[in-house]
Backbone bond lengths (Angstrom), bond angles and torsions (degrees), N, CA, C in turn:
res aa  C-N    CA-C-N  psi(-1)  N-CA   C-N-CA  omega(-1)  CA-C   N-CA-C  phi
1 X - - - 1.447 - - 1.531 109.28 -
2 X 1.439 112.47 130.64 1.640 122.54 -177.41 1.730 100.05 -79.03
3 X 1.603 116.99 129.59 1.281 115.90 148.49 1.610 122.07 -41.61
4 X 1.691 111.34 147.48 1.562 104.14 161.29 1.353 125.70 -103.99
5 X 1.019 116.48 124.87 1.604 122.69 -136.90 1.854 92.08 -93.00
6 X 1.385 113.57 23.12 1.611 116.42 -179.54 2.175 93.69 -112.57
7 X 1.135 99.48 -4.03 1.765 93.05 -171.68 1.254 93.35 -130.14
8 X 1.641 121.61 156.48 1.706 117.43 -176.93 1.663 118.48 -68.31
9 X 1.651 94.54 129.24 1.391 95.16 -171.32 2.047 100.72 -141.10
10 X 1.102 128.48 170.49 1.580 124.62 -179.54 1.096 78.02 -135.71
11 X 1.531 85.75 142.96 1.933 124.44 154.70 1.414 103.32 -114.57
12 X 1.509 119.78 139.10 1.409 137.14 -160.65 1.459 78.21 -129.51
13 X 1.619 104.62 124.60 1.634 107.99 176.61 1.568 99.69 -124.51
14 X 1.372 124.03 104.16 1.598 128.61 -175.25 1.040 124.29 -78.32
15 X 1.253 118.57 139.51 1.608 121.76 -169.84 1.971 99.13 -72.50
16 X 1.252 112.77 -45.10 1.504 114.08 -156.32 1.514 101.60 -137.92
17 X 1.523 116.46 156.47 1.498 97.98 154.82 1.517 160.25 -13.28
18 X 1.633 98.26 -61.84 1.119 130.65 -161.65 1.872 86.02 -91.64
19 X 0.970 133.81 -32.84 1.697 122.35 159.51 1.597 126.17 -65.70
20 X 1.855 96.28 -23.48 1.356 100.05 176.50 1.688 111.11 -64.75
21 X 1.537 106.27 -80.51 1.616 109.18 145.60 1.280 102.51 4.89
22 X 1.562 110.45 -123.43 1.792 99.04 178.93 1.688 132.37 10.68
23 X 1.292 92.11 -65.42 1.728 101.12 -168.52 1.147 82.80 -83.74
24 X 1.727 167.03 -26.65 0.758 137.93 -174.47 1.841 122.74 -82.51
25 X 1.619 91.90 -31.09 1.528 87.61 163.66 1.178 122.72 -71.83
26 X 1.440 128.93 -17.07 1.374 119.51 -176.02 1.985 103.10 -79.62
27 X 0.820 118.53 -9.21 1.673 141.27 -179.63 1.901 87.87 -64.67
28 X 1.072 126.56 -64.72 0.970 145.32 -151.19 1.260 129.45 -81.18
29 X 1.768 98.08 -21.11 1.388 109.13 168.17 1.793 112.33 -64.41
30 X 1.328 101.57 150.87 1.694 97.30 -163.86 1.482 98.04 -95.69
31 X 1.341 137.31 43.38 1.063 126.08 163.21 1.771 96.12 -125.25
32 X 1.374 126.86 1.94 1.168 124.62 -154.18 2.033 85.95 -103.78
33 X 1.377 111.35 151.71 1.410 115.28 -173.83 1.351 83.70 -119.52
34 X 1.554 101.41 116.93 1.569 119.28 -166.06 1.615 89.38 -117.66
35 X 1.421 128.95 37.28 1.239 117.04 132.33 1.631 125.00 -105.18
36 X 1.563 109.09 15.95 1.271 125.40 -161.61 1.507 97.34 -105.10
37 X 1.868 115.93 -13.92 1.861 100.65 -142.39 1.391 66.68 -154.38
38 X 2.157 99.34 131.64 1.203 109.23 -178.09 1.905 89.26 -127.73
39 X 1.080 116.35 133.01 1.364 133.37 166.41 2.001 111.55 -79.85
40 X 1.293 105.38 114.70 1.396 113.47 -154.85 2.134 89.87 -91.09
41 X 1.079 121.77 153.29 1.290 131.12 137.03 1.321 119.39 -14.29
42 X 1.489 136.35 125.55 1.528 132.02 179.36 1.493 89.56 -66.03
43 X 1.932 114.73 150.86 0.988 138.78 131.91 1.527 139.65 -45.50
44 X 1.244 115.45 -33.88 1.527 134.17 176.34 1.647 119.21 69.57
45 X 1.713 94.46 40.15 1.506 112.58 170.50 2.046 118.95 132.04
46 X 1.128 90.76 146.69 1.715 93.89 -154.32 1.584 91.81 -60.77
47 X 1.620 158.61 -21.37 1.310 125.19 134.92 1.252 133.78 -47.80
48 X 1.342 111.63 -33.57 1.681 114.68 161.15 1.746 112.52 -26.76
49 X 1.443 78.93 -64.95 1.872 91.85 -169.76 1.249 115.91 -50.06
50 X 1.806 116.36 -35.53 1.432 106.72 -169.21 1.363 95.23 -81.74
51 X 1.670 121.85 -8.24 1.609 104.66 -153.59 1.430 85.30 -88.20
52 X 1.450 127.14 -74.40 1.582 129.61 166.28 1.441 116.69 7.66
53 X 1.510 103.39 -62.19 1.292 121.16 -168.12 1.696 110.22 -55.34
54 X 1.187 111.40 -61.37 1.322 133.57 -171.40 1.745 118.35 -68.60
55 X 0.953 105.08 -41.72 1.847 141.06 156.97 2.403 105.72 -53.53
56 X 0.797 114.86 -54.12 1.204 134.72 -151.67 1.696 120.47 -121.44
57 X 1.010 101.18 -46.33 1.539 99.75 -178.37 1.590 114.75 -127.62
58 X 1.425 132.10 6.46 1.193 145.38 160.86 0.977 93.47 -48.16
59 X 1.683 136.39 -103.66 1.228 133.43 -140.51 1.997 109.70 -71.79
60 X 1.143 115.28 -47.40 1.865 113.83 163.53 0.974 106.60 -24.47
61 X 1.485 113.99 -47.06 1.544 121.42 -160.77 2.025 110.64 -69.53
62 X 1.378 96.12 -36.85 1.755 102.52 167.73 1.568 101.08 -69.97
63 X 1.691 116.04 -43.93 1.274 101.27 -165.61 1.595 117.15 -64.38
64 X 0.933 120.16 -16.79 1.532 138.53 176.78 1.260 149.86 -102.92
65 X 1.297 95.09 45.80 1.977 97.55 -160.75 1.390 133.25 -5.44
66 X 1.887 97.61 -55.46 1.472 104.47 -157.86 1.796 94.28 -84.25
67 X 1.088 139.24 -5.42 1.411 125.44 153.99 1.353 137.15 -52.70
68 X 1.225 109.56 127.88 1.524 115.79 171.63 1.796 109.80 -134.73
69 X 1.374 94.60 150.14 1.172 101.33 174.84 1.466 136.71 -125.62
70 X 1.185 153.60 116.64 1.870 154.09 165.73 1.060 99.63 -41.12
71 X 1.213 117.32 120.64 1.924 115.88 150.31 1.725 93.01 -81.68
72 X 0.840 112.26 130.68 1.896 113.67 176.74 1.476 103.92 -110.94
73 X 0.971 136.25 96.00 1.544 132.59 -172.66 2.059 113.33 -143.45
74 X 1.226 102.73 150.02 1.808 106.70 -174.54 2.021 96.32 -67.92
75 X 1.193 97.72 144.04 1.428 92.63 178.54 1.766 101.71 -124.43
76 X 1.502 97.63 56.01 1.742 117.83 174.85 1.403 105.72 -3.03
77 X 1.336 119.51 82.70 1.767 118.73 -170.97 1.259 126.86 21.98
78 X 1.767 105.91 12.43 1.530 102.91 174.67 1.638 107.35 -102.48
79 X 1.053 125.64 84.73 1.903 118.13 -156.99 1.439 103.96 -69.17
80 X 1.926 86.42 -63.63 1.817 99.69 -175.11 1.507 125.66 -49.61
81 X 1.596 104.87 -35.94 1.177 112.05 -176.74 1.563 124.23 -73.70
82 X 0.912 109.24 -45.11 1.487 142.87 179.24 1.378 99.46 -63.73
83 X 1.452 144.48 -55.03 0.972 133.46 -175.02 1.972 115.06 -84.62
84 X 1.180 108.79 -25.49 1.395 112.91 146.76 1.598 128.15 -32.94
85 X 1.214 97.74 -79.79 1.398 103.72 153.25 1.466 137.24 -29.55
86 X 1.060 101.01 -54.79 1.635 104.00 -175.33 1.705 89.17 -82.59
87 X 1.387 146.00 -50.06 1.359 136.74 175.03 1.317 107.49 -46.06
88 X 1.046 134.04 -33.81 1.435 136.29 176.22 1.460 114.29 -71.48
89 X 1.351 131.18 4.19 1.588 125.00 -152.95 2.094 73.30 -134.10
90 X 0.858 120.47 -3.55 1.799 117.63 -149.34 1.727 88.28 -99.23
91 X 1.228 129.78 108.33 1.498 122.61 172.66 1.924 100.53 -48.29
92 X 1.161 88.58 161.66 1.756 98.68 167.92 1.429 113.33 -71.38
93 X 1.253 114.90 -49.23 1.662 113.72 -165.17 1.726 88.89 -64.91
94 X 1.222 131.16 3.32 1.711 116.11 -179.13 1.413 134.25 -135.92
95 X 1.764 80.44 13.27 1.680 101.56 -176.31 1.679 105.57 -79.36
96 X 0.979 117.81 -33.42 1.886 98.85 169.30 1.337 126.57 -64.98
97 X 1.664 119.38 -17.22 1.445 127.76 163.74 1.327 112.19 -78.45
98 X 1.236 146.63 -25.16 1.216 132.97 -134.14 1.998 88.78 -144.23
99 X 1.311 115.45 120.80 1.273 157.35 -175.43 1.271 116.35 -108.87
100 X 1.493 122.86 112.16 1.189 118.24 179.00 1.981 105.02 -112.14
101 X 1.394 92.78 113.67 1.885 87.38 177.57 1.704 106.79 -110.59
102 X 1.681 100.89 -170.36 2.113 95.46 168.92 1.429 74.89 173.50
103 X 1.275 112.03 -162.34 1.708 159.13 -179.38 1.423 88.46 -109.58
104 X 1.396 124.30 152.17 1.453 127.05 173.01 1.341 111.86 -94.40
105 X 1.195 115.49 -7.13 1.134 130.70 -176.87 1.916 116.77 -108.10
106 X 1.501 106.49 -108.18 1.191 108.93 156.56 2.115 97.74 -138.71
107 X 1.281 93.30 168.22 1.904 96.16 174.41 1.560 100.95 -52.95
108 X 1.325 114.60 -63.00 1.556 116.13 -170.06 1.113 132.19 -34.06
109 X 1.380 99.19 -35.57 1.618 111.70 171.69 1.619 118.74 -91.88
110 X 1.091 109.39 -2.36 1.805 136.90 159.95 1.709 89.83 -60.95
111 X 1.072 114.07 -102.68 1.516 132.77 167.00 1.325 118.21 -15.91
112 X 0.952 131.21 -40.29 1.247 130.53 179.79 1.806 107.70 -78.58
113 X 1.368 102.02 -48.74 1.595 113.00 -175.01 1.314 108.26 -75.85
114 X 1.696 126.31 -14.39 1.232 101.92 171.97 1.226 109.04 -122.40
115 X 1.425 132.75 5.06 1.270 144.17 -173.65 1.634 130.89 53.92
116 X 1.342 84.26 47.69 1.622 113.49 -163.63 1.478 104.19 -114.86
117 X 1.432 127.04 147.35 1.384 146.11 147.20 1.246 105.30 -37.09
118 X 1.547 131.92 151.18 1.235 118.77 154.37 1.673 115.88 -62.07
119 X 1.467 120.49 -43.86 1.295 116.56 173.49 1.426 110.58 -62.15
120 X 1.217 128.97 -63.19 1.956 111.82 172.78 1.408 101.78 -26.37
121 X 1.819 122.14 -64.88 1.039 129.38 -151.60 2.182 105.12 -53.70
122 X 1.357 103.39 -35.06 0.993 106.09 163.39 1.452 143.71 -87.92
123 X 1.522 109.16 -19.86 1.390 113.38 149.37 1.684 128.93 -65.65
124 X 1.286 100.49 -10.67 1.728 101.07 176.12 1.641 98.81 -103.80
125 X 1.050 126.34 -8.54 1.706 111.00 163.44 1.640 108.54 -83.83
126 X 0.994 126.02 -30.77 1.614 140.53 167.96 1.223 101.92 -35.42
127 X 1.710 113.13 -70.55 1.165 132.31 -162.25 1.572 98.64 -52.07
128 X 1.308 107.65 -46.95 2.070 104.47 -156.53 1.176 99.71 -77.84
129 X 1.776 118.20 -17.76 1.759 110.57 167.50 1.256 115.76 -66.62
130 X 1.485 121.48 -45.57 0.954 119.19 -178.55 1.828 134.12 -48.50
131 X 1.178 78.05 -52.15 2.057 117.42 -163.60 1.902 85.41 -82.83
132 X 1.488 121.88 2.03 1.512 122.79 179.43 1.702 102.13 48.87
133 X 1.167 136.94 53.59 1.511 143.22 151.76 1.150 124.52 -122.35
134 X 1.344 142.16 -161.03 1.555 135.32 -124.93 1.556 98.29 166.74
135 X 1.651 107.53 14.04 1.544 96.64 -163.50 1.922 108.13 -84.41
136 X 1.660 113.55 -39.85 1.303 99.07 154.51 1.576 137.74 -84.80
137 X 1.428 119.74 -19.54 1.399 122.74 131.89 1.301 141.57 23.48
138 X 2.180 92.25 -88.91 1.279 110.01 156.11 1.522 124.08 -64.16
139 X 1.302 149.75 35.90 1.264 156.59 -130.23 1.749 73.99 -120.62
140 X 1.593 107.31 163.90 1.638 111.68 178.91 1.339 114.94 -62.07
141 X 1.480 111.11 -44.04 1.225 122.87 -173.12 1.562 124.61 -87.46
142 X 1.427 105.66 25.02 1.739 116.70 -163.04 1.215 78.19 -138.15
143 X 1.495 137.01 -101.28 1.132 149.11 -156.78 1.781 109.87 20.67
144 X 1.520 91.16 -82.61 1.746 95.04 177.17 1.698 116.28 -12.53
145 X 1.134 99.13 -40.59 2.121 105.69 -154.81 1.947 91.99 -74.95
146 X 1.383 114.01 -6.35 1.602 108.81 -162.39 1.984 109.25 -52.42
147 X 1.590 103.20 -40.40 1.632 94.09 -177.40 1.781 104.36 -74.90
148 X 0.971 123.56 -31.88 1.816 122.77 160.72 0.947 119.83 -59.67
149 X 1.286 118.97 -26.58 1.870 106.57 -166.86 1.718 89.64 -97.57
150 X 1.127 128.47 -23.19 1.767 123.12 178.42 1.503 88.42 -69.64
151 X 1.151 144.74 -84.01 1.281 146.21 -151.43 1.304 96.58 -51.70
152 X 1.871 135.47 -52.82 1.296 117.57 -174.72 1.943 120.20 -49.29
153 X 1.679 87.60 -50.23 1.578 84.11 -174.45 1.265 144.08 -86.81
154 X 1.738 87.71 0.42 2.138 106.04 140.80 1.094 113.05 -56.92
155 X 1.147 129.03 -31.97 1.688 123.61 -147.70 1.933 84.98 -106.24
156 X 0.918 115.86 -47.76 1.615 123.22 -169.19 1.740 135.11 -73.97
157 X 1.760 80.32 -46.09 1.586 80.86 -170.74 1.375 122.29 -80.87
158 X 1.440 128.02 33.38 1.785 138.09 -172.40 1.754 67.10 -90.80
159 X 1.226 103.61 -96.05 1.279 108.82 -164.22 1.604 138.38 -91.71
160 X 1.094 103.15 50.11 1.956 118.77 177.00 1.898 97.44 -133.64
161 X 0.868 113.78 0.11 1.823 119.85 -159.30 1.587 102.39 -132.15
162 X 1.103 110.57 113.83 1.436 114.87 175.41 2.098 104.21 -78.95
């Protein structure tokens, strides 16, 4: 079933596979209203994402108020920098929609450290949106996203959260 892009809904646009996964397990968590949250096509690298982004969903994004979107991308141990960057590529009129998250690292090493699926790995971040906690979140390799992930799930959880 297609979201209606006239009522609030997120597009998760993934840098790589293994982020798709992710966003797809969090799809899956059963408290998540997965007619609200559309999982986009990988980009094929965290410039991908800003280019995609900017290319593709810039102007939709005016046409559509109640849309918002995740850039989901690895922020190769560069967090601060990396997310600078991509905030810098984000027009103003669209920076309260548009959320940039990742692994600070890469997913793999997500997976490895917690011995999780990427989809588990993403059904248990679902869960802490849901359940309003931060307990896998705060994980080493999440942490960074804590002032983004408060602003996402102001903006999100009325309607992505049963």
């Amino acid at each position: 079933m297609s979201i209606n892009a006239y009522k609030p809904h997120l597009l998760v646009l993934p840098e790589d596979d293994a982020n798709r996964q992710i966003a797809d397990g969090f799809v899956l968590d059963s408290n998540c209203n997965y007619r609200a949250i559309h999982v986009l096509r990988v980009a094929g690298g965290w410039l991908k994402v800003v280019d995609v982004f900017k290319s593709d969903y810039l102007q939709p994004m005016r046409q559509f108020p109640e849309r918002r979107i995740v850039l989901l991308m690895d922020f190769d141990d560069k967090p601060e920098d990396r997310k600078s960057f991509v905030e810098r590529e984000i027009p103003e009129d669209l920076k309260n929609r548009v959320f940039v998250l990742g692994v600070r690292s890469e997913p793999e090493n997500l997976k490895k450290t917690t011995d999780k699926n990427y989809e588990a790995i993403g059904t248990a971040l679902a869960k802490d949106c849901a359940e309003n906690k931060q307990d896998f979140w705060m994980h080493e390799l999440l942490k960074h996203n804590e002032p983004e992930l408060k602003r996402l799930i102001e903006n999100v959880r009325p309607f992505l959260f049963n």
